[in-house]
MDTraj code that builds the backbone (N, CA, C; nanometers):
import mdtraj as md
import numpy as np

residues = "UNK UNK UNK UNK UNK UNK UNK UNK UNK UNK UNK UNK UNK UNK UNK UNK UNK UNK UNK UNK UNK UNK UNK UNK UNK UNK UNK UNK UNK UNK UNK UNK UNK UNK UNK UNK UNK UNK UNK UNK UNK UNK UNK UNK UNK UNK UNK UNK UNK UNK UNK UNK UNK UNK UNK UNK UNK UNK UNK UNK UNK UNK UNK UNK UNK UNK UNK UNK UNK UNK UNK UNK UNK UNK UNK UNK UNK UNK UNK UNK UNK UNK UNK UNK UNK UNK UNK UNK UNK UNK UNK UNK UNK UNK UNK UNK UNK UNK UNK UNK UNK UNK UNK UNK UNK UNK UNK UNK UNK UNK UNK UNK UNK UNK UNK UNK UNK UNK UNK UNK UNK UNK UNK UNK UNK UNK UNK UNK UNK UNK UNK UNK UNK UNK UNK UNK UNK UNK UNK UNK UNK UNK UNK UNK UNK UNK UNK UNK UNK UNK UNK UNK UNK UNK UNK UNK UNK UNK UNK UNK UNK UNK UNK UNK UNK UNK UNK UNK UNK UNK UNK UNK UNK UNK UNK UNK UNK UNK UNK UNK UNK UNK UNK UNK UNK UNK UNK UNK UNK UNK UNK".split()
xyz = np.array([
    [0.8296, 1.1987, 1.0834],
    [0.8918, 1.1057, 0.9909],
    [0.8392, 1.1341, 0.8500],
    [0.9417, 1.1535, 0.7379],
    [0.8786, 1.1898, 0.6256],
    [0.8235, 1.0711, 0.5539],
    [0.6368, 1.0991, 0.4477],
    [0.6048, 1.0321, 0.4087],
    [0.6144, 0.9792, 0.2555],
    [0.7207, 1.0347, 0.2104],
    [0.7238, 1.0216, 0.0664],
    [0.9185, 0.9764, 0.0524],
    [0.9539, 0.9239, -0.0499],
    [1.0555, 0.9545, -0.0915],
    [1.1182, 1.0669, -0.0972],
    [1.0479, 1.1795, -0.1541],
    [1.0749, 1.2860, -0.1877],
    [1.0931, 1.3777, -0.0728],
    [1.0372, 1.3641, 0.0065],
    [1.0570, 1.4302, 0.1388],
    [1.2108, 1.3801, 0.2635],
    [1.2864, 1.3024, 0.1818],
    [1.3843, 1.2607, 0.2510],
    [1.4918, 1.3439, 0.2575],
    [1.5719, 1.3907, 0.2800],
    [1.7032, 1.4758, 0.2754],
    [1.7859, 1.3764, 0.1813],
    [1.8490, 1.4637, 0.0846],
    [1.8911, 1.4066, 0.0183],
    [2.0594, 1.4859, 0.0531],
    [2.1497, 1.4767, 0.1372],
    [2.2365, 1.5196, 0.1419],
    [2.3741, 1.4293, 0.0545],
    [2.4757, 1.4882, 0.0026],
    [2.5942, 1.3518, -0.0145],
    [2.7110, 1.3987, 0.1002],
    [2.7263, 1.3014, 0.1906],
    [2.7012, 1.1875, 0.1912],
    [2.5379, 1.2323, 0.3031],
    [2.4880, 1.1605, 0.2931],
    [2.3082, 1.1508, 0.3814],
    [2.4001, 1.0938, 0.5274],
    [2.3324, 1.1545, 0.6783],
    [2.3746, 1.0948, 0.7656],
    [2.2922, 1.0009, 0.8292],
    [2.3586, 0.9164, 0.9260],
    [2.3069, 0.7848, 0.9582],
    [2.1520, 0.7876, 1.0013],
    [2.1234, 0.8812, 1.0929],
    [1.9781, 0.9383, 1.1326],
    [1.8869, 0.9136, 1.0000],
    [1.8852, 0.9951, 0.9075],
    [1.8370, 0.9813, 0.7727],
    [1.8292, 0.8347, 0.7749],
    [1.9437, 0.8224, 0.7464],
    [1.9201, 0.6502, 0.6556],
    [1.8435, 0.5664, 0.7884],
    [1.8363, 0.5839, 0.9341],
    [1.7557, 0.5083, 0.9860],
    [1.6110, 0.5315, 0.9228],
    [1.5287, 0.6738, 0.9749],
    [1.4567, 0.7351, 0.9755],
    [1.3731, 0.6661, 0.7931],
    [1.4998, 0.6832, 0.6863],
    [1.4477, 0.6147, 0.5450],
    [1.4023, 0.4717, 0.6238],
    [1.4618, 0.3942, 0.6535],
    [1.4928, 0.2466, 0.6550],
    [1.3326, 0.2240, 0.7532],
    [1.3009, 0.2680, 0.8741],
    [1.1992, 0.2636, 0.9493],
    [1.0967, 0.2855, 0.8672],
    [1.0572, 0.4240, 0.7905],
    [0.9063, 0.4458, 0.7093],
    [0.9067, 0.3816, 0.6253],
    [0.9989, 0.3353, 0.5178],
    [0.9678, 0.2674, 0.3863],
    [1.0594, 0.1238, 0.3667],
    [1.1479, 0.0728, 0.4430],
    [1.1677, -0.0614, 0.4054],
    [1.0856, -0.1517, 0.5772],
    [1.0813, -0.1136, 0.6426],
    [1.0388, -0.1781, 0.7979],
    [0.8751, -0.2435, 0.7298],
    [0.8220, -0.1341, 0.6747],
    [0.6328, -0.2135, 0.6737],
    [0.6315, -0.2926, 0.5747],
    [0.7564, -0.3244, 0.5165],
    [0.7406, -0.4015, 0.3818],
    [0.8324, -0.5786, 0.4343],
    [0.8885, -0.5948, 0.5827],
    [0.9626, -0.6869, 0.6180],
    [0.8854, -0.8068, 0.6095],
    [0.7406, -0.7795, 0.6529],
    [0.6669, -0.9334, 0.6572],
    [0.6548, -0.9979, 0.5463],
    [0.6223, -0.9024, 0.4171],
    [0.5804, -0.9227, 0.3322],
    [0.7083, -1.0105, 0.2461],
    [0.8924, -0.9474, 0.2717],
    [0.9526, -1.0045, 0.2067],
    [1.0318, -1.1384, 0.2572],
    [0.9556, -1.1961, 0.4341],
    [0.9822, -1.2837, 0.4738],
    [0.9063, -1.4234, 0.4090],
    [0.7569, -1.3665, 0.4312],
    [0.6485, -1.4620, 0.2922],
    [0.7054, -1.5327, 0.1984],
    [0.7522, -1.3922, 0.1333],
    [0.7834, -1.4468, -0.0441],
    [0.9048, -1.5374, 0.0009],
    [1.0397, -1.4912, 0.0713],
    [1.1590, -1.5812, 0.0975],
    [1.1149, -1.6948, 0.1113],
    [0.9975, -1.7281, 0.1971],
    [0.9585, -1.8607, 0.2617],
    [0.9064, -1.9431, 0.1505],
    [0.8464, -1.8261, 0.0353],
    [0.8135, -1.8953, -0.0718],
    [0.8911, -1.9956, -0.1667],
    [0.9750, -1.9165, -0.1319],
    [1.1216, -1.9496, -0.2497],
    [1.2059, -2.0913, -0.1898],
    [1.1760, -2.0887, -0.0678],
    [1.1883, -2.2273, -0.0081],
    [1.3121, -2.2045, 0.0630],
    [1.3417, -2.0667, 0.0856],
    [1.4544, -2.0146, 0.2111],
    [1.4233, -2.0459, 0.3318],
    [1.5076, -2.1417, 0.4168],
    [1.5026, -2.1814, 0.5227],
    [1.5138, -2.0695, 0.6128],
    [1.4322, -2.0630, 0.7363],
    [1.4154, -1.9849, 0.8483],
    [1.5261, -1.8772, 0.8833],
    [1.6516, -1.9186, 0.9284],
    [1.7784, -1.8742, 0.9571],
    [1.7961, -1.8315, 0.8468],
    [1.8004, -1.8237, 0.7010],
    [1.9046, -1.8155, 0.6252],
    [1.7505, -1.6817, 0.5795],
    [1.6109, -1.7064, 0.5914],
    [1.5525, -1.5789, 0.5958],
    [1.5779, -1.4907, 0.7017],
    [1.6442, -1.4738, 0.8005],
    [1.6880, -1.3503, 0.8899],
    [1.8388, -1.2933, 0.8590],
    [1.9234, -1.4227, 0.8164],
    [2.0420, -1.3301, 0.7434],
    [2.0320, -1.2695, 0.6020],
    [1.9326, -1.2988, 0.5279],
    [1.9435, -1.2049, 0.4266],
    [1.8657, -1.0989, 0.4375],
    [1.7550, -1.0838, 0.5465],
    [1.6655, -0.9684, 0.5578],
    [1.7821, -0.8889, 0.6605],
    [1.8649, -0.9368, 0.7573],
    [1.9840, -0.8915, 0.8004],
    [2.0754, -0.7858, 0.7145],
    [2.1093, -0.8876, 0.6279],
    [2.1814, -0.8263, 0.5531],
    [2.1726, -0.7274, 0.4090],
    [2.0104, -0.7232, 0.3755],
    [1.9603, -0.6601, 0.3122],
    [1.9769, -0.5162, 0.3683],
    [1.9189, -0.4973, 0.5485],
    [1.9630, -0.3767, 0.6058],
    [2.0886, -0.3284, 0.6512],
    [2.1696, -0.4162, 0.5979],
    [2.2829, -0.3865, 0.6663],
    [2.3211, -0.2654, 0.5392],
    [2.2856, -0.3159, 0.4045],
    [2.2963, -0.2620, 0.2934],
    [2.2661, -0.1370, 0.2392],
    [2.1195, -0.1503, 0.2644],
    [2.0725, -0.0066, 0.2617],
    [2.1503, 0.0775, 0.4108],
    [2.1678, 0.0489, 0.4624],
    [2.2327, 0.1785, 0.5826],
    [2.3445, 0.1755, 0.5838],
    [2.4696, 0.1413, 0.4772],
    [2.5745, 0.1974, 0.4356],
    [2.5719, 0.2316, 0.3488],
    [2.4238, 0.3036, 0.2521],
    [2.4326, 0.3510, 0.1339],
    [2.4751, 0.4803, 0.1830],
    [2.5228, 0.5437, 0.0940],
    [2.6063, 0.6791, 0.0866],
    [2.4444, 0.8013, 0.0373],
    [2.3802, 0.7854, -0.0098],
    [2.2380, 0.8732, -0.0824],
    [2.1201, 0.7979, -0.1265],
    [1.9849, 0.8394, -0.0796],
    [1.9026, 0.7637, -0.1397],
    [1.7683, 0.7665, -0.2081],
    [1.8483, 0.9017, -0.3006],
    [1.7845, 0.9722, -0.4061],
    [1.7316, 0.8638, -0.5739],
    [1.7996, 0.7569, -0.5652],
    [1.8223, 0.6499, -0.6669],
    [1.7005, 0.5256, -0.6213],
    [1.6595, 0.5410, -0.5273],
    [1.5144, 0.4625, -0.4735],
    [1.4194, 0.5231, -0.4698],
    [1.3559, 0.4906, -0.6129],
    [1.2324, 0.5483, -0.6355],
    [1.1725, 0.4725, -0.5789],
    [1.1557, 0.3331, -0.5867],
    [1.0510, 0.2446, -0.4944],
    [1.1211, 0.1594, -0.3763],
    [1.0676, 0.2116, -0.2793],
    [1.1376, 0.1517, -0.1394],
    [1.1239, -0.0209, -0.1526],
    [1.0048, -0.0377, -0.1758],
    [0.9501, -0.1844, -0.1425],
    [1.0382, -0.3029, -0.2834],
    [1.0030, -0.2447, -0.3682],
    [1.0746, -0.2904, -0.5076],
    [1.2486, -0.3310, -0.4792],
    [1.3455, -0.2389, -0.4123],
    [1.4411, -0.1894, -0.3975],
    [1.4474, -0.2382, -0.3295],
    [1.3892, -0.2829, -0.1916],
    [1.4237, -0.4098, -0.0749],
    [1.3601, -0.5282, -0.1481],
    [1.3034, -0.5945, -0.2203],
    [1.2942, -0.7041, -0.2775],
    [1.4240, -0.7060, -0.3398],
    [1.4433, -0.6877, -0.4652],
    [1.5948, -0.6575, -0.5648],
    [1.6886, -0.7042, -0.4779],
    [1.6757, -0.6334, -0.3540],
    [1.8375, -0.6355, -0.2525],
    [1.7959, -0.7623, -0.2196],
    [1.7266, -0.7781, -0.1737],
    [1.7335, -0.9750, -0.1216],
    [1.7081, -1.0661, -0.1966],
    [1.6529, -1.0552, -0.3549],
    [1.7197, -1.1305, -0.4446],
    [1.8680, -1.1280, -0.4829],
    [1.9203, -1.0409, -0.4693],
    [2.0868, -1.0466, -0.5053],
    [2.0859, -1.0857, -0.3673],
    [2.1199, -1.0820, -0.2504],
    [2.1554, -1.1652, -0.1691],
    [2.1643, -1.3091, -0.1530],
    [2.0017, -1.3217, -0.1997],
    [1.9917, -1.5058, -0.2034],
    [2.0672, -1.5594, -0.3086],
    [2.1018, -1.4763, -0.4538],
    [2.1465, -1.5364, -0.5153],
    [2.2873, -1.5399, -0.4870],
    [2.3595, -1.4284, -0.4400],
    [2.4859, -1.4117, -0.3717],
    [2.5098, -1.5539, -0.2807],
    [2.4375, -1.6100, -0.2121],
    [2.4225, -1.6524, -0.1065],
    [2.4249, -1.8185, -0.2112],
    [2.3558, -1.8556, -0.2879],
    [2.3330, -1.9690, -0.3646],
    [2.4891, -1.9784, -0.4564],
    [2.6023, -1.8852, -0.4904],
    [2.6702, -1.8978, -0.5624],
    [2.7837, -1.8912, -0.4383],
    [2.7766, -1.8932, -0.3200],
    [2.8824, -1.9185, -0.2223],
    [2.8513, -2.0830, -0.1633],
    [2.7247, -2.1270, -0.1316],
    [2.7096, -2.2547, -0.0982],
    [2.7627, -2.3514, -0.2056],
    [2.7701, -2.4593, -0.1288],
    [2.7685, -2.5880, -0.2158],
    [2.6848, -2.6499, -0.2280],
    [2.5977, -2.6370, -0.1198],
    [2.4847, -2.7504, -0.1009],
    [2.3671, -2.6054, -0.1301],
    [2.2604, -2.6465, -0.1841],
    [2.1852, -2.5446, -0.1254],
    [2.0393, -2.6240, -0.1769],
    [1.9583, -2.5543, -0.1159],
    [1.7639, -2.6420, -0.0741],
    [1.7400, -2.6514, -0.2143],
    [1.7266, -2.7986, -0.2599],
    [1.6268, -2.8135, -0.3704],
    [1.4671, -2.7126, -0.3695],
    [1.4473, -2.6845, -0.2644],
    [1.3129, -2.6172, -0.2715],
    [1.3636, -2.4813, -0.2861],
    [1.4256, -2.4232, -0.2919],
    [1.5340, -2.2868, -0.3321],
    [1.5219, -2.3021, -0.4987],
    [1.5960, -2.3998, -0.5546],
    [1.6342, -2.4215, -0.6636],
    [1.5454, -2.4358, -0.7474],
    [1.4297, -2.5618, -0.7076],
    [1.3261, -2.5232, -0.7765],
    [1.2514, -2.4035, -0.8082],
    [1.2453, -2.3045, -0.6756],
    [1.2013, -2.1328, -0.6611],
    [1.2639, -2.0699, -0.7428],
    [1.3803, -2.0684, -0.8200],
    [1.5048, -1.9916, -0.8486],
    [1.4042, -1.8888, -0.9493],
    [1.3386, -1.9437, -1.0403],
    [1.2761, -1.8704, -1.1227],
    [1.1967, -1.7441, -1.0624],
    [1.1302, -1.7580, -0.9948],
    [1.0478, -1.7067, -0.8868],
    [1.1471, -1.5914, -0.8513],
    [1.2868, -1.5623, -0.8018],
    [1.3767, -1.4858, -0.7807],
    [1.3472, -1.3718, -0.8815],
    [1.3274, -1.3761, -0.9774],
    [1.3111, -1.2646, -1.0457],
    [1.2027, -1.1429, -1.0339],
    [1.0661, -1.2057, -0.9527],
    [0.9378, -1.1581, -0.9901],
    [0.8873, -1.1743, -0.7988],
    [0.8846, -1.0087, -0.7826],
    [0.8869, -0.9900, -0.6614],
    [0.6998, -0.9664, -0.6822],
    [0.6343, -0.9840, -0.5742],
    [0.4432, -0.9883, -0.5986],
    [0.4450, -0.8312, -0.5540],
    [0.4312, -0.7348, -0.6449],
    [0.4104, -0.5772, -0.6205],
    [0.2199, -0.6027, -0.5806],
    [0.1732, -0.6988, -0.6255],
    [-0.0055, -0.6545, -0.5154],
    [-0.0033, -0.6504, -0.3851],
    [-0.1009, -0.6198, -0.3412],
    [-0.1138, -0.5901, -0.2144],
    [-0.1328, -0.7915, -0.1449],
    [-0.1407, -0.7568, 0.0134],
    [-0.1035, -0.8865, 0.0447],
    [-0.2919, -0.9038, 0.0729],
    [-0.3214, -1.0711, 0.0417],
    [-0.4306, -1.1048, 0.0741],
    [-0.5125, -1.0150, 0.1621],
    [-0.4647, -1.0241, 0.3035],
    [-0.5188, -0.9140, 0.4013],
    [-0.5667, -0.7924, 0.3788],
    [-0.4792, -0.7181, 0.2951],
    [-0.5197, -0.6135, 0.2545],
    [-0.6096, -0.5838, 0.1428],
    [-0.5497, -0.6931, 0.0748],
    [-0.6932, -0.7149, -0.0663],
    [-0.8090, -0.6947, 0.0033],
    [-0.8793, -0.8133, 0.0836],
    [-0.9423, -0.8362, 0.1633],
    [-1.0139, -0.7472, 0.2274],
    [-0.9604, -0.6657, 0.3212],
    [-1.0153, -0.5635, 0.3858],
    [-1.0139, -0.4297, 0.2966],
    [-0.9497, -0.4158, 0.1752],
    [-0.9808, -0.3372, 0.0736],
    [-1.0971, -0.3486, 0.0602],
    [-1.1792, -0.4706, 0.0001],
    [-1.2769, -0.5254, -0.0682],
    [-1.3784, -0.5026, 0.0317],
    [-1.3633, -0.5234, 0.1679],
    [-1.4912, -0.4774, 0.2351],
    [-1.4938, -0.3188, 0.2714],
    [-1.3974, -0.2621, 0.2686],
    [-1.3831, -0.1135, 0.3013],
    [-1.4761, -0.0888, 0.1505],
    [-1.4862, -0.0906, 0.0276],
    [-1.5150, -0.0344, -0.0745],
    [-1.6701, -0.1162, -0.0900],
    [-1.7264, -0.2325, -0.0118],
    [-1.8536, -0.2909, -0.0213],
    [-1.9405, -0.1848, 0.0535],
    [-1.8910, -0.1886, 0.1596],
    [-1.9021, -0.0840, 0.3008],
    [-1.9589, 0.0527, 0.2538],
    [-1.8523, 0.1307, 0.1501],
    [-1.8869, 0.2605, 0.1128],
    [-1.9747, 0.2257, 0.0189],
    [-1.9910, 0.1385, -0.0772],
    [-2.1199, 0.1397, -0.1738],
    [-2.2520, 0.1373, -0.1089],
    [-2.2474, 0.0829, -0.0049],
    [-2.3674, 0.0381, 0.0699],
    [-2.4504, 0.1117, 0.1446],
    [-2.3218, 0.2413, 0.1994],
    [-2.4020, 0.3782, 0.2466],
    [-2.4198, 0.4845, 0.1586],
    [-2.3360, 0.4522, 0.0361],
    [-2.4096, 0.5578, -0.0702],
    [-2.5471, 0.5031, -0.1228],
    [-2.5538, 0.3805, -0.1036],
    [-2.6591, 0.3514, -0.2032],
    [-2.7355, 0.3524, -0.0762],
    [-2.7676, 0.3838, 0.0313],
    [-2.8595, 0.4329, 0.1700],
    [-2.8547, 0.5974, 0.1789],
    [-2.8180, 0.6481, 0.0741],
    [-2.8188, 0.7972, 0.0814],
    [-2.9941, 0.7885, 0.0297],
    [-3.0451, 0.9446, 0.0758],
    [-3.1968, 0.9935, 0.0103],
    [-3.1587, 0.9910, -0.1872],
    [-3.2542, 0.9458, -0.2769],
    [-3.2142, 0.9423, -0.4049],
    [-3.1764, 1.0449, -0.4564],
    [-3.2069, 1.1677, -0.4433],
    [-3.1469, 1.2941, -0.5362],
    [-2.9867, 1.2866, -0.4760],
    [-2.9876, 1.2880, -0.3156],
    [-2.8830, 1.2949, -0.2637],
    [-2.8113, 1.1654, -0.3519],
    [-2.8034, 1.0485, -0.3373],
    [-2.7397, 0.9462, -0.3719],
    [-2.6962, 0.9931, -0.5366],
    [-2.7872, 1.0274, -0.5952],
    [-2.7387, 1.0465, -0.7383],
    [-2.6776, 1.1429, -0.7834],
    [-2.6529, 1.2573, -0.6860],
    [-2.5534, 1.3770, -0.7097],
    [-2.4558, 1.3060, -0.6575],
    [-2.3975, 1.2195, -0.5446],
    [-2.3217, 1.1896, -0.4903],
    [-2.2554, 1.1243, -0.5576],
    [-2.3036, 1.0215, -0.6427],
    [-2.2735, 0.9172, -0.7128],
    [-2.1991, 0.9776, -0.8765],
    [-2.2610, 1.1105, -0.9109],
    [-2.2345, 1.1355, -1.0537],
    [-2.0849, 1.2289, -0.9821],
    [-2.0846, 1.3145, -0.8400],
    [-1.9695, 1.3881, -0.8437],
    [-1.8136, 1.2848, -0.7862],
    [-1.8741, 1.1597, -0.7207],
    [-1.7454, 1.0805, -0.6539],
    [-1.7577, 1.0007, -0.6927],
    [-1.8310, 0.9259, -0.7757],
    [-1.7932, 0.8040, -0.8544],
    [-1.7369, 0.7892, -0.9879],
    [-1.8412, 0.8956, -1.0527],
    [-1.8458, 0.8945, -1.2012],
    [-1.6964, 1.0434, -1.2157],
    [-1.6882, 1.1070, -1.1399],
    [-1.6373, 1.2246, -1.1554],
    [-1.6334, 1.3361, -1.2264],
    [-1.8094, 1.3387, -1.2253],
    [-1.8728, 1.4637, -1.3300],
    [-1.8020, 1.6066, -1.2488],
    [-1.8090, 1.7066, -1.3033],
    [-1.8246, 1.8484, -1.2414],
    [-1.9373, 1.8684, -1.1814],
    [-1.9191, 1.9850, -1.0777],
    [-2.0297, 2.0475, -1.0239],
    [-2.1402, 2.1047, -1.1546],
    [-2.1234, 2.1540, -1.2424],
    [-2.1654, 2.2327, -1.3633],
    [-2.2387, 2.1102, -1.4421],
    [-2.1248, 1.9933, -1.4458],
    [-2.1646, 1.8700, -1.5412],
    [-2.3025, 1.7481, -1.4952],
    [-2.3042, 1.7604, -1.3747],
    [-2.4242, 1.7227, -1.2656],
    [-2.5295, 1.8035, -1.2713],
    [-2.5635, 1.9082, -1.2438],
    [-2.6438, 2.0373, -1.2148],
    [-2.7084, 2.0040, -1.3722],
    [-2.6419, 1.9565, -1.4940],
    [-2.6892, 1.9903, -1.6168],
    [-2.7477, 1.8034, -1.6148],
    [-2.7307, 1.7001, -1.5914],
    [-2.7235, 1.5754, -1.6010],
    [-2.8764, 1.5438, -1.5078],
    [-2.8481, 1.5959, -1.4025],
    [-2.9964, 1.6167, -1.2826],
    [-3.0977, 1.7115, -1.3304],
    [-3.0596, 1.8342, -1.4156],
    [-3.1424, 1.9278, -1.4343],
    [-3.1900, 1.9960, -1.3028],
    [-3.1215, 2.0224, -1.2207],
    [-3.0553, 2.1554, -1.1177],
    [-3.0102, 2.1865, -1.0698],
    [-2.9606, 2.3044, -1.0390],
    [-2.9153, 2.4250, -0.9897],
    [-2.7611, 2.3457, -0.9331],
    [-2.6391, 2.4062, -1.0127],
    [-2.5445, 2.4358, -0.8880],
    [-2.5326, 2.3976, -0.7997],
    [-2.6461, 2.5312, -0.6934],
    [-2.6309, 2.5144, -0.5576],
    [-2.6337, 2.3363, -0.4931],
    [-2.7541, 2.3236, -0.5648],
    [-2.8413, 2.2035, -0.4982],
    [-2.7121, 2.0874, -0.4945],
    [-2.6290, 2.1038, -0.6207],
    [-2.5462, 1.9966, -0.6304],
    [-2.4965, 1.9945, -0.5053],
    [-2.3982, 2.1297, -0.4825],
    [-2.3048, 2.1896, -0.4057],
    [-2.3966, 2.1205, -0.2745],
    [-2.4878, 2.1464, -0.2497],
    [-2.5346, 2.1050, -0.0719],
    [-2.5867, 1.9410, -0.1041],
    [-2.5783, 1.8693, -0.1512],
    [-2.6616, 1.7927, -0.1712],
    [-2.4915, 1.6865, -0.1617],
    [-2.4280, 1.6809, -0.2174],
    [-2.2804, 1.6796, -0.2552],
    [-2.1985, 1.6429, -0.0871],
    [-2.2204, 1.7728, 0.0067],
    [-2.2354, 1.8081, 0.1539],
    [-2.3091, 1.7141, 0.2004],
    [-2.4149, 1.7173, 0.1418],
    [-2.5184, 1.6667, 0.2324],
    [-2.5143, 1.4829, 0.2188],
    [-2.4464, 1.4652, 0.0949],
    [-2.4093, 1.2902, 0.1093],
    [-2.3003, 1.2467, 0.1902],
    [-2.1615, 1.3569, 0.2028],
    [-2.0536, 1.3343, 0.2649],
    [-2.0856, 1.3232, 0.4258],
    [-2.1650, 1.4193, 0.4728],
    [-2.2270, 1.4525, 0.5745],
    [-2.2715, 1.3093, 0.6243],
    [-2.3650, 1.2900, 0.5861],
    [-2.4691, 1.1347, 0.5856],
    [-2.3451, 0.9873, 0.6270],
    [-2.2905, 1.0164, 0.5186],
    [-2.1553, 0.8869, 0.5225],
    [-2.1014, 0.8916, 0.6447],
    [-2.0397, 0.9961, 0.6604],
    [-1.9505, 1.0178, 0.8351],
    [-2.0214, 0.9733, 0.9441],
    [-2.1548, 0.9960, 0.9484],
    [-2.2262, 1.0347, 1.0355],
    [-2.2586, 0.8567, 1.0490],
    [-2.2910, 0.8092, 0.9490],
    [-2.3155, 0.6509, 0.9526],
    [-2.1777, 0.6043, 0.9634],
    [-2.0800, 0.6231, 0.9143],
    [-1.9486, 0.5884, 0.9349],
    [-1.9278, 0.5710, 1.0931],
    [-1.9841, 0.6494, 1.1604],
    [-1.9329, 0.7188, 1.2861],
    [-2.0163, 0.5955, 1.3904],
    [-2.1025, 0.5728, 1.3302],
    [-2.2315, 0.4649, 1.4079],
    [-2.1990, 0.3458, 1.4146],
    [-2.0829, 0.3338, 1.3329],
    [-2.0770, 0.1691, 1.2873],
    [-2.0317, 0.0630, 1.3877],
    [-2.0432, -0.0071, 1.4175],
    [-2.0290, -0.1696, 1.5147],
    [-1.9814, -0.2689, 1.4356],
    [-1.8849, -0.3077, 1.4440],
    [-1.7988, -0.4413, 1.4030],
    [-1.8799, -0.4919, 1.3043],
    [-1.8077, -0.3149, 1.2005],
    [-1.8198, -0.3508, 1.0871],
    [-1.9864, -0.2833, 0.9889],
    [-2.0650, -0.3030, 1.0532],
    [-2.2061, -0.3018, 1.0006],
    [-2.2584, -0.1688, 1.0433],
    [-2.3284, -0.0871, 1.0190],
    [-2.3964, -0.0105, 1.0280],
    [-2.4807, -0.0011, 1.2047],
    [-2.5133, 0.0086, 1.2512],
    [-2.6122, 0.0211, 1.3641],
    [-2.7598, 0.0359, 1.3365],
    [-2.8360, -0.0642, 1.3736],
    [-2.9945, -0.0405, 1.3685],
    [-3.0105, 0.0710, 1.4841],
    [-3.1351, 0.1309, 1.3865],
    [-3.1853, 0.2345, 1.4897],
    [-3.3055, 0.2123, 1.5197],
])
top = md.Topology()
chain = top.add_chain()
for i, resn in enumerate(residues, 1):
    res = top.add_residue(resn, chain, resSeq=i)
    for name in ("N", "CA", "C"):
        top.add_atom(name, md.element.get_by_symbol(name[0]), res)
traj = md.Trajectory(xyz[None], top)
C-alpha cells in the first residue's frame, strides 16, 4: 500500500482499486478523528455516519487524485460541505449545530490528545536514556542528534578526533537500543 500521496497512480481516469487502496491509507486513520470534531459541532449520531458515508461516497467517484495534497485536510473540507449541504436542505436543524456553525470552518490539524500524550512520553523516555549515556558519550550524542552539529563541528567543540566522535556517536545509538530493548511497561529495567 503506498505511503505518500505521491506514490499513488495518478492515472485519468484512476481505477476503482486505486481510489480504494487511496481511501484505506490516507482518509480511513483519519475517521475517528473526524467523528470527534462532528460530535463537536453538535452533529447528532446518525446524521455523523451519513456524512462520514457520504464524504466516502465522494472521494471514490473522484475521477484523479493528484489535487489532494492533504488527505486529512481534504476529508475534513468534504464533511464540512456536507454538513453544510445538509443544514441548507433541513428545516429544522440542532441548535447545538448552529451554535458550532462557526467551528465548521476550522478543522483541529494537531495531533489528537492521545497522541500528544504518548508523543510527550516517547520524547521524556529518549531524554532520559541519553542523559544515562557515559558523559563524553552523552555529549557527542547530544551535540550530533540534538543540537545537529557535524561530525567535524563536534570533534572541534569536544576537542577530539573524528574518529572518537564517529564511535562514540555508535556507541550512544548502540546504548539507546540496547536499553530501548530492556524496557518494561514503559521504564527502563533495574539491573
Amino acid at each position: 500500500m503506498p505511503d505518500t500521496l505521491g506514490e499513488i497512480e495518478r492515472r485519468q481516469p484512476i481505477d476503482r482499486e486505486t481510489r480504494v487502496r487511496f481511501v484505506a491509507a490516507h482518509i480511513l486513520p483519519h475517521e475517528p478523528g473526524l467523528r470527534a470534531w462532528l460530535a463537536r459541532l453538535g452533529v447528532r449520531p446518525s446524521e455523523r455516519d451519513d456524512v462520514v458515508q457520504e464524504v466516502y461516497c465522494r472521494i471514490l467517484r473522484l475521477d484523479a487524485l493528484d489535487h489532494i495534497a492533504d488527505a486529512r485536510a481534504y476529508l475534513y473540507r468534504s464533511a464540512r460541505n456536507v454538513v453544510l449541504e445538509q443544514m441548507r436542505r433541513n428545516r429544522v436543524v440542532s441548535i447545538a449545530t448552529m451554535q458550532n456553525l462557526d467551528e465548521l470552518g476550522v478543522a483541529d490539524d494537531g495531533p489528537d490528545p492521545e497522541a500528544a500524550t504518548s508523543a510527550r512520553a516517547e520524547l521524556t523516555r529518549a531524554l532520559q536514556l541519553i542523559r544515562g549515556l557515559p558523559e563524553r558519550c552523552r555529549q557527542v550524542f547530544e551535540l550530533r542528534r540534538i543540537h545537529g552539529l557535524s561530525q567535524m563541528e563536534t570533534a572541534r567543540a569536544l576537542h577530539v578526533s573524528e574518529n572518537i566522535v564517529e564511535k562514540e556517536t555508535a556507541r550512544g545509538l548502540s546504548l539507546i537500543l540496547k536499553r530501548m530493548s530492556e524496557t518494561k511497561g514503559g521504564h527502563v529495567a533495574d539491573r
